[in-house]
C-alpha beads as a LAMMPS data file, in Angstrom:
LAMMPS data file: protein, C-alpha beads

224 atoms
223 bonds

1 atom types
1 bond types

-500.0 500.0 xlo xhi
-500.0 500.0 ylo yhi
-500.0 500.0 zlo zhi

Masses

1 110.0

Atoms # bond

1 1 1 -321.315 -253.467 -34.314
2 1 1 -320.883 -254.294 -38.150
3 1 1 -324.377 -252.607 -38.633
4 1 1 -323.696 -249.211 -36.397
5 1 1 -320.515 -249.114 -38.600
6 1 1 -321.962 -249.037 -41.986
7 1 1 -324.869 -246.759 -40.958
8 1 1 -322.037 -243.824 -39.873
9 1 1 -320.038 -244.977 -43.228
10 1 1 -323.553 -244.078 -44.726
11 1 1 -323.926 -240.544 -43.215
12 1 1 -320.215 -240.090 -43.534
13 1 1 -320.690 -240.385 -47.130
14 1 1 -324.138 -238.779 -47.150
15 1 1 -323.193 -235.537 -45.387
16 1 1 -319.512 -235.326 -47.980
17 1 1 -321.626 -235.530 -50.786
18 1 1 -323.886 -232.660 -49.498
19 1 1 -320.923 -230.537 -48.536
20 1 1 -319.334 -230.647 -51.711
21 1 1 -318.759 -227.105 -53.478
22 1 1 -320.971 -226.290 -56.647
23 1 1 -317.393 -226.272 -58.517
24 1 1 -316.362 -230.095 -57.296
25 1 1 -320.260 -230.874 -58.781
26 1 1 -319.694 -229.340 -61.723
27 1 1 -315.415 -231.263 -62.216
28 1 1 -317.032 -234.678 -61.260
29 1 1 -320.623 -234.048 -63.795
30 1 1 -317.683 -233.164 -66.477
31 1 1 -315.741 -236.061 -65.422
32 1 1 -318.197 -238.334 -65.451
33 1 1 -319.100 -237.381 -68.908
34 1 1 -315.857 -237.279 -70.591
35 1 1 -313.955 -234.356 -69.512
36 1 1 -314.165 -230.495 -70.712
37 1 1 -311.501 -230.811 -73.227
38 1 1 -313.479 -233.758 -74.939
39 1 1 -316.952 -231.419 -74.878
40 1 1 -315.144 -228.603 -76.090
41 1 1 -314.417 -230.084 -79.384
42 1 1 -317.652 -230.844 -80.029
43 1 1 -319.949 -228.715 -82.468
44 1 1 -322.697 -230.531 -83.772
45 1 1 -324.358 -233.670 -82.169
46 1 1 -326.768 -235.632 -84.704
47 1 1 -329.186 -238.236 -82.960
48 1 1 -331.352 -240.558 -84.569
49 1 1 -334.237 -242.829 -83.117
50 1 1 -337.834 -242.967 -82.680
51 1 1 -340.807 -241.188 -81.018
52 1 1 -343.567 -242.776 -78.901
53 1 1 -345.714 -239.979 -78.440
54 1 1 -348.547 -239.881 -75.731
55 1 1 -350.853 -237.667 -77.583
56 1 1 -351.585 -239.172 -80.602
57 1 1 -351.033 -242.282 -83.059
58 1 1 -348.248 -243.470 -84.508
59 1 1 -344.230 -243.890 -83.653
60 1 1 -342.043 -241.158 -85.454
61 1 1 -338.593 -241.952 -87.190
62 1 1 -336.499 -238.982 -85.470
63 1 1 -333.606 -237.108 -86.344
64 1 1 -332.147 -234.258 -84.168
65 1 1 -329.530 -232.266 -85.342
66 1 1 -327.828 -229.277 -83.178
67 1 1 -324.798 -227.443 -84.227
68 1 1 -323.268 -225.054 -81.680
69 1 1 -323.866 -222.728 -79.775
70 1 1 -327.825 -222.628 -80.544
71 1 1 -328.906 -224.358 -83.739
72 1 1 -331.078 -226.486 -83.633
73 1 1 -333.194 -228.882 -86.824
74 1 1 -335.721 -231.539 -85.365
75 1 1 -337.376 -233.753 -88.051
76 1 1 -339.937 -236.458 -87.388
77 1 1 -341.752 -238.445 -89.811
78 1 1 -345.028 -239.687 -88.787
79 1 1 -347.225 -242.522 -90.335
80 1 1 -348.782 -239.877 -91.882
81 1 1 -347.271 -236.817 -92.192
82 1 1 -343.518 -235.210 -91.331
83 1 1 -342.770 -232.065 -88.948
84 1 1 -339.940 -230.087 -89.287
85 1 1 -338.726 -227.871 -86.480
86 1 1 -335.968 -225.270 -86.942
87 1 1 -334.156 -223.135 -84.179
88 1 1 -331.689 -220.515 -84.487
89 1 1 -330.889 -218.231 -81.663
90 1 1 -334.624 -216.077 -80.878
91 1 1 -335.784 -217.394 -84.841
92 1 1 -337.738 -220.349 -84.843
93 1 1 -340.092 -221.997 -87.240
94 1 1 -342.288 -225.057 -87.717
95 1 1 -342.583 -226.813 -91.281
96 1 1 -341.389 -223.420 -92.694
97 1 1 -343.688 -221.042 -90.484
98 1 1 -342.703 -219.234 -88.373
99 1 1 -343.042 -219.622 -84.619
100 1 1 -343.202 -217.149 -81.414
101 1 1 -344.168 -217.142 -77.621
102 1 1 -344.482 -220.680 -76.300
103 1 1 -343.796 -222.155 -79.207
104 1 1 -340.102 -221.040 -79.736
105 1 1 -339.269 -220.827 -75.998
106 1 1 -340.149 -224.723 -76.092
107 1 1 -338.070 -225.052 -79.265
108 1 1 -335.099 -222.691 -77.423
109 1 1 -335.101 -224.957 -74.405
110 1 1 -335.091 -228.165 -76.224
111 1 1 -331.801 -226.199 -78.622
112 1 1 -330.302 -225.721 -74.969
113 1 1 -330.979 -229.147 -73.633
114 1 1 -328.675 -231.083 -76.292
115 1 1 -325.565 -228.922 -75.164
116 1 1 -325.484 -230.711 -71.572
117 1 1 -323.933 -230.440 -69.661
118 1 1 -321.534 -227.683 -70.859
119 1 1 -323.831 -225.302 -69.850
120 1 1 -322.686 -226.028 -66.250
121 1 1 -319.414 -224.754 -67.425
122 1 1 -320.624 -222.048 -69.690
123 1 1 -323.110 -220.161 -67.636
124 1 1 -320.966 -221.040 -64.594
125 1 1 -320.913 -217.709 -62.985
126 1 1 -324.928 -217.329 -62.880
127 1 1 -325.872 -220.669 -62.116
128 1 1 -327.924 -221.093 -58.949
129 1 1 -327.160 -223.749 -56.718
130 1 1 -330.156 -225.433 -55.167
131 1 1 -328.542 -227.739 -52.781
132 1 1 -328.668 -231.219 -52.246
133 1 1 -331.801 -233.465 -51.021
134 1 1 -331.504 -237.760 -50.993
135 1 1 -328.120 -237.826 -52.803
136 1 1 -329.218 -235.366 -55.617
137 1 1 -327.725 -232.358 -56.318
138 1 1 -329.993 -229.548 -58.120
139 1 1 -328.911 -226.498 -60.234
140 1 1 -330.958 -223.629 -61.804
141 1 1 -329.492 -222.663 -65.384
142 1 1 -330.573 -219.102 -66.282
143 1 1 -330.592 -218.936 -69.900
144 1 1 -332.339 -215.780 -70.624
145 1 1 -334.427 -213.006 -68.774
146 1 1 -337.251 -215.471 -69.655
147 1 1 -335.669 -219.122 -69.883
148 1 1 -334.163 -221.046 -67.070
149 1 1 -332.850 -224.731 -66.909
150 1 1 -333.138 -226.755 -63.996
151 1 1 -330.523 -230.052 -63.474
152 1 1 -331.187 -233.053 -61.252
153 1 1 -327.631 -234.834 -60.890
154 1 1 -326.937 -238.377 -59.099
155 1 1 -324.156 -237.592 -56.846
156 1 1 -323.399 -241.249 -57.100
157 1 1 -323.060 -241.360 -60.421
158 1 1 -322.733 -238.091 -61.658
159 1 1 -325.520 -238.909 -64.497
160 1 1 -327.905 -235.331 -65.035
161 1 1 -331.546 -237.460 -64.592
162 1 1 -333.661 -234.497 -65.460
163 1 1 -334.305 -231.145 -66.879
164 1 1 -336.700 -229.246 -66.051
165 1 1 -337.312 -226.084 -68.424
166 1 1 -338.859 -222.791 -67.848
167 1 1 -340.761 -220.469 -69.619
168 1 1 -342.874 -218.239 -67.786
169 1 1 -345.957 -220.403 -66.895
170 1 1 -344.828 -222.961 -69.169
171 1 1 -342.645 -225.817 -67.784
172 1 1 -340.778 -229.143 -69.798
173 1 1 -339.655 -231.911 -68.099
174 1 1 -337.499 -234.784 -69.570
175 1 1 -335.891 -237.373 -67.827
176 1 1 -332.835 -239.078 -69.390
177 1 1 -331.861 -243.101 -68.447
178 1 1 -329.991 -245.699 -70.997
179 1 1 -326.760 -243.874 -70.404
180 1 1 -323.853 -245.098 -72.823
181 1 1 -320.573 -243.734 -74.542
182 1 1 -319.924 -242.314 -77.713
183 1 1 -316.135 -241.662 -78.501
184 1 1 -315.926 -241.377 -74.685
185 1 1 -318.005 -239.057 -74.029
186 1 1 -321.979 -239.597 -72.103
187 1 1 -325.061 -239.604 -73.860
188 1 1 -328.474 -240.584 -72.360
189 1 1 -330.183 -242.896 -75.201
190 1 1 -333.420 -242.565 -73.998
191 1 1 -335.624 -239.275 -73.024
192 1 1 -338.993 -239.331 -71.127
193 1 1 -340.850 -236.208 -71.979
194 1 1 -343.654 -234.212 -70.010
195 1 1 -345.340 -230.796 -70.722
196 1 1 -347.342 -229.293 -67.467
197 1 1 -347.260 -232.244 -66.148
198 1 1 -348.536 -234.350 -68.695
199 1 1 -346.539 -237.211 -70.205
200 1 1 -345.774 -236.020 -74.106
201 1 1 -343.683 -238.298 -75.628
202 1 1 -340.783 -241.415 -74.839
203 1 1 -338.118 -241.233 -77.224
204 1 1 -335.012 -243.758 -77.801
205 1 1 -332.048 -243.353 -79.750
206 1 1 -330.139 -245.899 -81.755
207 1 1 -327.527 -243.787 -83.203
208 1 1 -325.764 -240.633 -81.534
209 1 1 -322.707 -238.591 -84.176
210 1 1 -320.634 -235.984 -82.839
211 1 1 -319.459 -233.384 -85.136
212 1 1 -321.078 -233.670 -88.557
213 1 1 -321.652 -231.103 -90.817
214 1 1 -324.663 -228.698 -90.304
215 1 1 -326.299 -226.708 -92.976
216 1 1 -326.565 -223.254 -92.882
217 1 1 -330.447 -221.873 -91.523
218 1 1 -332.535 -220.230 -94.185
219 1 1 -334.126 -216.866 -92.541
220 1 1 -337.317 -216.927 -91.494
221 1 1 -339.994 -216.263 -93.020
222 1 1 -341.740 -212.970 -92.949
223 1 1 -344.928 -212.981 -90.693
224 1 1 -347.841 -213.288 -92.438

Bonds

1 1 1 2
2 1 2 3
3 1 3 4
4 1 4 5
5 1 5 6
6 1 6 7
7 1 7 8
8 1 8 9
9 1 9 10
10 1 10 11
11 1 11 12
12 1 12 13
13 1 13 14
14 1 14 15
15 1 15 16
16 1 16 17
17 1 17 18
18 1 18 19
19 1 19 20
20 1 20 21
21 1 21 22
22 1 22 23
23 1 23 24
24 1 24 25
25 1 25 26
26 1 26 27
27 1 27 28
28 1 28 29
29 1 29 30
30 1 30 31
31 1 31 32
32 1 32 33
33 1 33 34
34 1 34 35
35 1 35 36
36 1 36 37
37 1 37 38
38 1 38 39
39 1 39 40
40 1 40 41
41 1 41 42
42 1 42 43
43 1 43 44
44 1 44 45
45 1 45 46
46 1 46 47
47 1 47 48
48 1 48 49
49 1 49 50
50 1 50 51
51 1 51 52
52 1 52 53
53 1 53 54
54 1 54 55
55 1 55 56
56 1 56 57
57 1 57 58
58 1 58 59
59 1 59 60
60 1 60 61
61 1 61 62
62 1 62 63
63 1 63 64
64 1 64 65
65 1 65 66
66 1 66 67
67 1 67 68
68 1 68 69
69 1 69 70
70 1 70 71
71 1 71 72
72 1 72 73
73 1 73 74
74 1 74 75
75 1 75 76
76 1 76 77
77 1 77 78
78 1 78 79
79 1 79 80
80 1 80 81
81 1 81 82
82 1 82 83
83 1 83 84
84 1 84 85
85 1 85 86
86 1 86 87
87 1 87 88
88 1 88 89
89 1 89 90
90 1 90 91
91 1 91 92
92 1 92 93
93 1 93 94
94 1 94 95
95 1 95 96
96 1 96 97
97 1 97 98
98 1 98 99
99 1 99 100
100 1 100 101
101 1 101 102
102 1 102 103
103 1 103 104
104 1 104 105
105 1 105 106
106 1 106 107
107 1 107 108
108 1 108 109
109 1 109 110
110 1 110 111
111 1 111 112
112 1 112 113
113 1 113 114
114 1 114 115
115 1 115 116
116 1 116 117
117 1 117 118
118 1 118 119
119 1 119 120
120 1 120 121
121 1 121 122
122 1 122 123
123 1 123 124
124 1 124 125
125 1 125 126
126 1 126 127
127 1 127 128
128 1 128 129
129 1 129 130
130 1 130 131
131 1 131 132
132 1 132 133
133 1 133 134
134 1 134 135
135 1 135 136
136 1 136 137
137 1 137 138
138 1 138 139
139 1 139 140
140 1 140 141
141 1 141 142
142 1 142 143
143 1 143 144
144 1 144 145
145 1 145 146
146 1 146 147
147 1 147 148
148 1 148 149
149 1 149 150
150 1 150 151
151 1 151 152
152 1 152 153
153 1 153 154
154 1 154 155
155 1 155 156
156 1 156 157
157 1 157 158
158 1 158 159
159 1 159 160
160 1 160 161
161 1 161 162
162 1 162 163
163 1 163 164
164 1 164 165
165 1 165 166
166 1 166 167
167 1 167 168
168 1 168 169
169 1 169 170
170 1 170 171
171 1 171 172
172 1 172 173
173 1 173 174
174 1 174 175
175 1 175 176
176 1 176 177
177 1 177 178
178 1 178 179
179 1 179 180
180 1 180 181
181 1 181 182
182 1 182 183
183 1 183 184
184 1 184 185
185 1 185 186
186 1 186 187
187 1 187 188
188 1 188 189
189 1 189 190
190 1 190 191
191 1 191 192
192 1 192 193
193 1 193 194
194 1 194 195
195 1 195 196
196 1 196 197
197 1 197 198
198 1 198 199
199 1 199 200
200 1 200 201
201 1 201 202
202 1 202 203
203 1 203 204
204 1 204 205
205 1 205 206
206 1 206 207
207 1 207 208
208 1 208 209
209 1 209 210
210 1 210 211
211 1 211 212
212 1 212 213
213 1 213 214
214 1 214 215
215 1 215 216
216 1 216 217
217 1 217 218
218 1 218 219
219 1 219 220
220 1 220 221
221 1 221 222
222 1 222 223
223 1 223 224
């Protein structure tokens, strides 16, 4: 008897979860990571930690910096050499060259990423709810005409596992664990990284600051 009444506590709680609305996903995802109000504040997030990467030797000493809504300066020095990468809005360049097509729409997506999960409250009206399968919930992002954003979320936790960015053919995959608190709000400390389907790079952070000052973007160069 004990057994029959767990397994209908279990699809009880199974079919709630699926029923809830897209809007009681979104309050309990904001909840979970420290309330709209808190997220609001924030307009620059500066993360720190290192690089494993999959396709070549070497850890790399990262720093990420993004300043809202879409700015975006990745620097990560290598054993034996340093790359810079700079987003703002559609500009985007790489150790001071500029960068187009694949290239910045993997450099807009990652500028996107780091504002999570605000975007479910930003872009609220044209997100695309995918529905729920095993106890997680799934949500298409539409960034652009070209750029979309797809969330996993643990509707036991409320935790966003993965993102899976679009752009055109091209698709990015990270997967976030090591969830912890900064000034009570959620960060994931660690990031597993994959680019068509192949595994690009593990990165960990040891050091997440919220609101720090971000320099203003030089223009981009003119195309050579």
């Amino acid at each position: 008897m004990r057994k029959l009444f767990l397994l209908a506590a279990f699809f009880v709680a199974a079919a709630a979860a699926h029923a809830q609305s897209l809007d009681d996903v979104i309050s309990n995802v904001m909840k979970e990571y420290g309330g709209q109000a808190s997220w609001q504040k924030v307009v620059s997030i500066r993360e720190t930690g290192t690089v494993v990467p999959m396709m070549r030797k070497g850890d790399g000493k990262l720093m990420r910096l993004w300043g809202k809504p879409d700015k975006l300066k990745v620097e990560i020095v290598y054993p034996t050499e340093t790359e810079v990468r700079i987003v703002d809005g559609d500009h985007g360049t790489r150790n001071d060259k500029k960068v187009t097509g694949g290239s910045l729409d993997a450099m807009r997506l990652q500028a996107a990423r780091m504002a999570l999960p605000t975007l479910l409250v930003d872009k609220r009206a044209s997100l695309h709810d995918l529905g729920a399968k095993d106890g997680v919930r799934t949500i298409e992002i539409p960034l652009s005409e070209s750029l979309t954003l797809t969330v996993t979320i643990d509707q036991k936790t409320w935790h966003i596992l993965r993102s899976t960015g679009k752009a055109g053919e091209l698709e990015f995959i990270v997967d976030y664990s090591d969830f912890r608190r900064v000034e009570g709000l959620l960060f994931p400390f660690a990031e597993a990284g994959t680019a068509q389907g192949m595994p690009t790079a593990n990165t960990k952070f040891d050091s997440v600051t919220l609101n720090v000052p971000v320099p203003s973007t030089p223009p981009s160069p003119a195309p050579k």
